[in-house]
MINU-6879 format. One record per residue: residue number from 1; residue in three letters; z, y, x of N, C-alpha, C in turn. Coordinates in steps of 0.02 Angstrom, whole numbers, plus 50000, padded with zeros to 5 digits. Each point is the difference from the previous one (the first is absolute). Layout:
N
<nr NUM	rest ALA	n_Z Z	n_Y Y	n_X X	ca_Z Z	ca_Y Y	ca_X X	c_Z Z	c_Y Y	c_X X>
...
//
This chain:
100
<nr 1	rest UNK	n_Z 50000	n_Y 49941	n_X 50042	ca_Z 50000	ca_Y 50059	ca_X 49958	c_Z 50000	c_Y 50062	c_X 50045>
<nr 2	rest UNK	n_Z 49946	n_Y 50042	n_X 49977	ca_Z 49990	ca_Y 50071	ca_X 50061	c_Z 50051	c_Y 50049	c_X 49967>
<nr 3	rest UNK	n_Z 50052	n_Y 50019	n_X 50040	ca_Z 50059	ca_Y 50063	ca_X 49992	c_Z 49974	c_Y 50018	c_X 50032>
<nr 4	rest UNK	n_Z 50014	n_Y 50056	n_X 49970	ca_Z 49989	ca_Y 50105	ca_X 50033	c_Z 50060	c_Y 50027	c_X 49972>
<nr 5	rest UNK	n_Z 50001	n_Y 50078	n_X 50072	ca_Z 50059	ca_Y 50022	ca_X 49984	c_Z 50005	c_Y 50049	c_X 49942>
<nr 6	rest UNK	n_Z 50047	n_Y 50033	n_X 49983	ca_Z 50012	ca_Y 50024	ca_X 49959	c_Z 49954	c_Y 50075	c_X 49979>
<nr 7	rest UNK	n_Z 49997	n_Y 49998	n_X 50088	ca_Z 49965	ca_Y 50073	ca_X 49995	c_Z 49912	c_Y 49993	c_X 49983>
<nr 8	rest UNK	n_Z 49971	n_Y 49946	n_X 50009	ca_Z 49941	ca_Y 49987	ca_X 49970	c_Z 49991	c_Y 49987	c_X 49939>
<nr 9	rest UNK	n_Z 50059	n_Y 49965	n_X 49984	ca_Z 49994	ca_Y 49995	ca_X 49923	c_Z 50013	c_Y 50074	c_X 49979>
<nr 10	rest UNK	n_Z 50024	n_Y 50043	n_X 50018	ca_Z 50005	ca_Y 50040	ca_X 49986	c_Z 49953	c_Y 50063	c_X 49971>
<nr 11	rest UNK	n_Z 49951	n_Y 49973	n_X 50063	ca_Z 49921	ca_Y 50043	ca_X 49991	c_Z 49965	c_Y 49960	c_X 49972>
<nr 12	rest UNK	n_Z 49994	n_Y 49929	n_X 49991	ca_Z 49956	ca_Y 49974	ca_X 49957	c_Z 50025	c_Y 50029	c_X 49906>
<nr 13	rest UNK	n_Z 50063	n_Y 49988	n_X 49986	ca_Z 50015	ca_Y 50029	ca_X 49942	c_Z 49978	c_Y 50094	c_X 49979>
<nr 14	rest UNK	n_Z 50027	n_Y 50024	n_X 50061	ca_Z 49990	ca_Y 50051	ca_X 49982	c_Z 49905	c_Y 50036	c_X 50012>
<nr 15	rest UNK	n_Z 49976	n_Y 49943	n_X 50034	ca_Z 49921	ca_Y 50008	ca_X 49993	c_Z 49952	c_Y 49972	c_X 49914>
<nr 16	rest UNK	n_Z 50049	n_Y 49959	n_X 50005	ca_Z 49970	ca_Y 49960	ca_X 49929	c_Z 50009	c_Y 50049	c_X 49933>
<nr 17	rest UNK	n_Z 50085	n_Y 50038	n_X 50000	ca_Z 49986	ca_Y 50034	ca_X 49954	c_Z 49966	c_Y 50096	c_X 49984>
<nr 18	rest UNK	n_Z 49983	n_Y 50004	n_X 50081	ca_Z 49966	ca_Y 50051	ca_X 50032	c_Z 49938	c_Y 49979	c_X 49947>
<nr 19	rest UNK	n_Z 49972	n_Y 49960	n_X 50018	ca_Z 49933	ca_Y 49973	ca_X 49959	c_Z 49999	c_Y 49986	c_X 49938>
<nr 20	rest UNK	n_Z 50037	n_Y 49974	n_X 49956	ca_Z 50031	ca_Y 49997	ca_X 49929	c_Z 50005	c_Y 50095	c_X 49956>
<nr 21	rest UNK	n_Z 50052	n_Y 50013	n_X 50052	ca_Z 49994	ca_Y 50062	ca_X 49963	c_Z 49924	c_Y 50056	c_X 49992>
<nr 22	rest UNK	n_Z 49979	n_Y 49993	n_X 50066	ca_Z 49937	ca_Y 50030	ca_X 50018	c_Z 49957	c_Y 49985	c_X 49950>
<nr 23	rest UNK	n_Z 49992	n_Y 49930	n_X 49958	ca_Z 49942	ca_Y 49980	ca_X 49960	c_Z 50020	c_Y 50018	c_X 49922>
<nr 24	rest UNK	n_Z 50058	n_Y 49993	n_X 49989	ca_Z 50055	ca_Y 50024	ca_X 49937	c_Z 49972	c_Y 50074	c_X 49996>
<nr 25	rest UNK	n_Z 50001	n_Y 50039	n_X 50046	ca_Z 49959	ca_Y 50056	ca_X 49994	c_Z 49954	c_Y 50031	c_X 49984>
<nr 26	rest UNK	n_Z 49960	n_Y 49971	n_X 50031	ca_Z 49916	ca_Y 50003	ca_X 50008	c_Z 49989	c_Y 49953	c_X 49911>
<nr 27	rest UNK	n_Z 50040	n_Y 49967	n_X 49980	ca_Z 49974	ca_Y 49949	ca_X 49945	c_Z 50036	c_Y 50087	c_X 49949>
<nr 28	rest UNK	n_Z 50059	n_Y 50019	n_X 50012	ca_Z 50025	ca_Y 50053	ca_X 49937	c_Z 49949	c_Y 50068	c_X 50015>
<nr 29	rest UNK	n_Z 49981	n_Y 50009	n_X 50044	ca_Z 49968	ca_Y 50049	ca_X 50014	c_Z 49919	c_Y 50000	c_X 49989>
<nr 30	rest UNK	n_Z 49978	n_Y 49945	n_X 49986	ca_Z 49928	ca_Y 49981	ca_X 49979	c_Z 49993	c_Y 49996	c_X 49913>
<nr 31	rest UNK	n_Z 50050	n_Y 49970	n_X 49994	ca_Z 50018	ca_Y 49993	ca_X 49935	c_Z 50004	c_Y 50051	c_X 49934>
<nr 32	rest UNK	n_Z 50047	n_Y 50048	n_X 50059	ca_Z 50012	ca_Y 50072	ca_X 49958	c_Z 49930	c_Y 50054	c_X 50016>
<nr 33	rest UNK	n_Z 49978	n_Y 50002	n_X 50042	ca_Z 50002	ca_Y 50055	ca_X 50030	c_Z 49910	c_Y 49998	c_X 50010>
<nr 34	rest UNK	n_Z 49953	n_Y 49913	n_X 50017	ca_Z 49964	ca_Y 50008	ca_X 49995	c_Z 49947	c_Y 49965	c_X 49948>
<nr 35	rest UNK	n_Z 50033	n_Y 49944	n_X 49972	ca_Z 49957	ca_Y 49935	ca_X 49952	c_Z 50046	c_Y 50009	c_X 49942>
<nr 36	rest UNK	n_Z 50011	n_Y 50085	n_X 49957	ca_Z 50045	ca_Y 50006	ca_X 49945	c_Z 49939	c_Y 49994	c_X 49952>
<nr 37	rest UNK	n_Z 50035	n_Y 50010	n_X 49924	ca_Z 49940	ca_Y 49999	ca_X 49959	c_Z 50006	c_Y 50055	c_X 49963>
<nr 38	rest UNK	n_Z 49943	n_Y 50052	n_X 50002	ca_Z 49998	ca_Y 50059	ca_X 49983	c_Z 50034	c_Y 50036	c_X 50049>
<nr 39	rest UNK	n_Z 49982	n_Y 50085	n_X 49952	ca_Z 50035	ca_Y 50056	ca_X 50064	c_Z 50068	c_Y 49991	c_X 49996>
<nr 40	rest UNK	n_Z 50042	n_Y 50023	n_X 50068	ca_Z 50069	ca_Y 50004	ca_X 49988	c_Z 50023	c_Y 50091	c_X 49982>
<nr 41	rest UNK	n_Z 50023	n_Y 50001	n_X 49960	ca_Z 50005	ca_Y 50068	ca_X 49958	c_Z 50095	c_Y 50007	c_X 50031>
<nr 42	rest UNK	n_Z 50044	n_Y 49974	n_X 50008	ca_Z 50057	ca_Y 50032	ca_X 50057	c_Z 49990	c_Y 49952	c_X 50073>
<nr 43	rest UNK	n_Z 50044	n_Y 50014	n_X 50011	ca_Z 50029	ca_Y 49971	ca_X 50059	c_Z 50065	c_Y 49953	c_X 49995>
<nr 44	rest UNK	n_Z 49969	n_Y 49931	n_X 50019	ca_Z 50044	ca_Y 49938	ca_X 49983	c_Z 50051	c_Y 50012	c_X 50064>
<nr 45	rest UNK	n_Z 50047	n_Y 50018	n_X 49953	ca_Z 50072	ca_Y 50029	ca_X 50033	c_Z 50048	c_Y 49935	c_X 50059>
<nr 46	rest UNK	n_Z 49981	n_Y 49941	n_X 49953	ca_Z 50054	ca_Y 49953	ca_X 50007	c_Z 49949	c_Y 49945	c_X 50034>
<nr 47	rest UNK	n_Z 49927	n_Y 49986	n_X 50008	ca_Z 49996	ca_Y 49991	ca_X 50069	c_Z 49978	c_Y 50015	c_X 50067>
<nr 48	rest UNK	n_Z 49993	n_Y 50081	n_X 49988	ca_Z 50026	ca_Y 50019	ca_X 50061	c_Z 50058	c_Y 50034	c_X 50055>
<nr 49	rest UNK	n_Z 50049	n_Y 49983	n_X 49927	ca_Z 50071	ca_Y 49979	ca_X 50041	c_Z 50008	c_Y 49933	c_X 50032>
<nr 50	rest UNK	n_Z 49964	n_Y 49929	n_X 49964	ca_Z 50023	ca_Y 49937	ca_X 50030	c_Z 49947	c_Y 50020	c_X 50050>
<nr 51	rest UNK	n_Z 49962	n_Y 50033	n_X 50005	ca_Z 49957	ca_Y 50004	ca_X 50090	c_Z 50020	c_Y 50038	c_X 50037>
<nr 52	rest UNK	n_Z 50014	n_Y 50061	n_X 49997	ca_Z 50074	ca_Y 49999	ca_X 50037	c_Z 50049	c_Y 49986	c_X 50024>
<nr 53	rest UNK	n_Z 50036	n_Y 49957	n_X 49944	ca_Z 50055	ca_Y 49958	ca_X 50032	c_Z 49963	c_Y 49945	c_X 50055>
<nr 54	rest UNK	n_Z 49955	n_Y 49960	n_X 49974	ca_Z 49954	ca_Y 49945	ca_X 50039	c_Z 49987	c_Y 50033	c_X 50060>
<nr 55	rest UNK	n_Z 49974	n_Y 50038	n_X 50009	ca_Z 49988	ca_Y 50035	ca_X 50062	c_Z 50033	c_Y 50030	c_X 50044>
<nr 56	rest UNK	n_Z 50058	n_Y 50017	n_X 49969	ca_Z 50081	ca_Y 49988	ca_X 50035	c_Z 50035	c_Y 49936	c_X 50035>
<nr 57	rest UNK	n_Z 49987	n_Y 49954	n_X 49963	ca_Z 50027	ca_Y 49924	ca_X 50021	c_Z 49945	c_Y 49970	c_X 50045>
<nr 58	rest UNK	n_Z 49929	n_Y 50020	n_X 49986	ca_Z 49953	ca_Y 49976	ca_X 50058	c_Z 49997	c_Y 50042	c_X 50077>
<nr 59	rest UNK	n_Z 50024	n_Y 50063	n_X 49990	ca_Z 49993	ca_Y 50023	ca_X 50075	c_Z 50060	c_Y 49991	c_X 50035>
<nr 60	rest UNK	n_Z 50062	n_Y 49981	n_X 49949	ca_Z 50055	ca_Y 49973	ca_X 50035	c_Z 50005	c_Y 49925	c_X 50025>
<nr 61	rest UNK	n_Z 49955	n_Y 49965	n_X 49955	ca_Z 49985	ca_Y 49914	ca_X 50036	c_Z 49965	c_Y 50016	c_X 50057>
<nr 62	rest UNK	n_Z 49959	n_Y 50043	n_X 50010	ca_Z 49918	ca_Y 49983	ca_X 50042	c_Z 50073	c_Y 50046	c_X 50060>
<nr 63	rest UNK	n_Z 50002	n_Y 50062	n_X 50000	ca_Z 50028	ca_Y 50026	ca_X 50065	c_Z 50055	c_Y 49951	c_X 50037>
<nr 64	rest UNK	n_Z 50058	n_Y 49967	n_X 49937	ca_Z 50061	ca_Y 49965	ca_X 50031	c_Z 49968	c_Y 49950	c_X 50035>
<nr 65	rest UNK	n_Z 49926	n_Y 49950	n_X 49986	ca_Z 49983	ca_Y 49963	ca_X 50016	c_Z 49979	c_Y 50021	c_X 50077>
<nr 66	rest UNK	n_Z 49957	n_Y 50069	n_X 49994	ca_Z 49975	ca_Y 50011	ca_X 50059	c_Z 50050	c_Y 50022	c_X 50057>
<nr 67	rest UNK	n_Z 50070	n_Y 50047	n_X 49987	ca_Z 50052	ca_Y 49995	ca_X 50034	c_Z 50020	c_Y 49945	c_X 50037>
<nr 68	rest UNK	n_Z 50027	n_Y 49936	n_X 49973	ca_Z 50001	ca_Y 49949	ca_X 50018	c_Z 49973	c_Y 49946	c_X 50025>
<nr 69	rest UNK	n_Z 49917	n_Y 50018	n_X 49998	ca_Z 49968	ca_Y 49950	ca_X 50034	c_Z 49979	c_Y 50018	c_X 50071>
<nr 70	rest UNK	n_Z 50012	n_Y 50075	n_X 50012	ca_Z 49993	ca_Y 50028	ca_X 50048	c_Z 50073	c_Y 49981	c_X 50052>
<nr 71	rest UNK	n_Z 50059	n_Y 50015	n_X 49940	ca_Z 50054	ca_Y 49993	ca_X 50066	c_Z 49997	c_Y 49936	c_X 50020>
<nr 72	rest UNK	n_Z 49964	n_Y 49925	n_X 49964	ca_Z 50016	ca_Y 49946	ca_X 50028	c_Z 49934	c_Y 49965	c_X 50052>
<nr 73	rest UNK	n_Z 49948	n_Y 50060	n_X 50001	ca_Z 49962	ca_Y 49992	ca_X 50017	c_Z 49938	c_Y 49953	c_X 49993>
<nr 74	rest UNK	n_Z 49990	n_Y 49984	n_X 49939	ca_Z 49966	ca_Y 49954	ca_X 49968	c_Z 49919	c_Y 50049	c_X 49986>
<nr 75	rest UNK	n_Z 49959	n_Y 49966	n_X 50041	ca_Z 49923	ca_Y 50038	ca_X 50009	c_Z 49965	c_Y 49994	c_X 49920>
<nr 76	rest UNK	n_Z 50012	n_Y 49922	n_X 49973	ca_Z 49976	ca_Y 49990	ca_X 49941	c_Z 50010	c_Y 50039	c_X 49942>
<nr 77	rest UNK	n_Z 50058	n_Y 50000	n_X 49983	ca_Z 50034	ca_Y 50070	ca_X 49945	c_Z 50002	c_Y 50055	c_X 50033>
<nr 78	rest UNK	n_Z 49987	n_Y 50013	n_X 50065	ca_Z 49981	ca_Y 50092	ca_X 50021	c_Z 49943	c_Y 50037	c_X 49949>
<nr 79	rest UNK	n_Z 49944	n_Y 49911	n_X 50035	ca_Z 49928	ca_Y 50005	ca_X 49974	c_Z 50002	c_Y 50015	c_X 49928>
<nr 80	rest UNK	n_Z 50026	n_Y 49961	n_X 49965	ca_Z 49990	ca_Y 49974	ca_X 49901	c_Z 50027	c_Y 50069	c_X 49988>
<nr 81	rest UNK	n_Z 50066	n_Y 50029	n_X 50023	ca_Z 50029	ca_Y 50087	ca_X 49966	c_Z 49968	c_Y 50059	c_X 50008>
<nr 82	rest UNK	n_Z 49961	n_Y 49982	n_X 50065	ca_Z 49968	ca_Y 50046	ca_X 50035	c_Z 49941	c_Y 50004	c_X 49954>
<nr 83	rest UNK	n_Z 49952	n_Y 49941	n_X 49978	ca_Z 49950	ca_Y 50019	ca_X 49948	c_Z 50020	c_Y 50005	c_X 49919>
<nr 84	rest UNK	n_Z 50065	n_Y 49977	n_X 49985	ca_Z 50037	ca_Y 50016	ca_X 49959	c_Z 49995	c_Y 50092	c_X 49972>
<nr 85	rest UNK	n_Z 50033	n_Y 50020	n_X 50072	ca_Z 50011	ca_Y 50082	ca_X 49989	c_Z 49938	c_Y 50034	c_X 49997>
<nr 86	rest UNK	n_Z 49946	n_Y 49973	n_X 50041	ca_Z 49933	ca_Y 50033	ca_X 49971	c_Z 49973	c_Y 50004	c_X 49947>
<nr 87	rest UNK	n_Z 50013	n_Y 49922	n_X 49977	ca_Z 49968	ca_Y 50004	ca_X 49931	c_Z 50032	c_Y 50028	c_X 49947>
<nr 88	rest UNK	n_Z 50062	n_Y 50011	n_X 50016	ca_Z 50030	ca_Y 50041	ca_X 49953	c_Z 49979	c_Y 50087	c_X 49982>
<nr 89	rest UNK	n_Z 49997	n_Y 50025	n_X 50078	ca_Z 49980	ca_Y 50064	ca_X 49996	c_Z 49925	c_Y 50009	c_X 49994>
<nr 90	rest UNK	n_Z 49963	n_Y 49970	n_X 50017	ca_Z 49922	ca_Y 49978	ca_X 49967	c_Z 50003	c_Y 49997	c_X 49907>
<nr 91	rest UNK	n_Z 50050	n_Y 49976	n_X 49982	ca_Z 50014	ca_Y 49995	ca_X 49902	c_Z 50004	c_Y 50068	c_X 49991>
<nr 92	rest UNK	n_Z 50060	n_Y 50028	n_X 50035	ca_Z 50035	ca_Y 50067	ca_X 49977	c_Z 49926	c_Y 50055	c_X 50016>
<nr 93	rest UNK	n_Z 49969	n_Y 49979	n_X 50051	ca_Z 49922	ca_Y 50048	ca_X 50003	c_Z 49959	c_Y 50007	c_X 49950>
<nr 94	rest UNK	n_Z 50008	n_Y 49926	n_X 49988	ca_Z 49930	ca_Y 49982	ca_X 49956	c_Z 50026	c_Y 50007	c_X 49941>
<nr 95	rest UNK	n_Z 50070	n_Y 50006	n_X 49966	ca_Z 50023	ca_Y 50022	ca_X 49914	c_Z 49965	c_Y 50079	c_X 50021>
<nr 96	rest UNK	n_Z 50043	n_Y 50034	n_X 50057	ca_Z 49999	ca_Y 50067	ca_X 49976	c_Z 49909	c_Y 50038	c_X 50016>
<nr 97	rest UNK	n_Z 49956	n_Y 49966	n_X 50034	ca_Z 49931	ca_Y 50002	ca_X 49990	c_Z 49990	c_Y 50013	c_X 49934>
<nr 98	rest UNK	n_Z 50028	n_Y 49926	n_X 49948	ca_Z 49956	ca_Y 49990	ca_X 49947	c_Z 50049	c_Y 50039	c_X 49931>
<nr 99	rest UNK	n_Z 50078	n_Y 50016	n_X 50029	ca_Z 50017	ca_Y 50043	ca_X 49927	c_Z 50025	c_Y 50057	c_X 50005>
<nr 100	rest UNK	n_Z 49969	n_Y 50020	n_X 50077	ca_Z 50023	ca_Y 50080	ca_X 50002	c_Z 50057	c_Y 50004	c_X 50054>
//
């Protein structure tokens, strides 16, 4: 049976739900914002508070992850956070391209 330490499990969890939340996103944010039906006449208040909050809990998985994989020196999770954080700020480009 392959054990790993704590601190890998550590980044594997906190990479897995780096990626979970990231798609939870992109799925509420496609949902609302681009494949709605008809015009949206206000502004859906309540989910873009849960994307907010989501996007609160994802830059705190993706950074703690990247903190930590750095202090233990693990090249693999440097790599995965490191394109993690791009693609994140590549999203935050590409919303505010397309809604102002």
């Amino acid at each position: 049976m392959l054990r790993r330490s704590g601190k890998v499990q550590f980044l594997f969890w906190s990479f897995f739900f780096s990626i979970l939340l990231y798609l939870w996103i992109l799925w509420i944010g496609g949902r609302t914002f681009l494949f709605h039906e008809g015009p949206i006449m206000r502004l859906p208040e309540q989910e873009v508070t849960l994307l907010f909050i989501l996007y609160g809990f994802l830059i705190l998985t993706t950074l703690s992850g990247t903190i930590v994989s750095i202090m233990i020196g693990n090249q693999r999770y440097i790599r995965r956070f490191g394109g993690m954080v791009i693609l994140l700020f590549a999203t935050i480009v590409a919303a505010k391209g397309i809604f102002g």
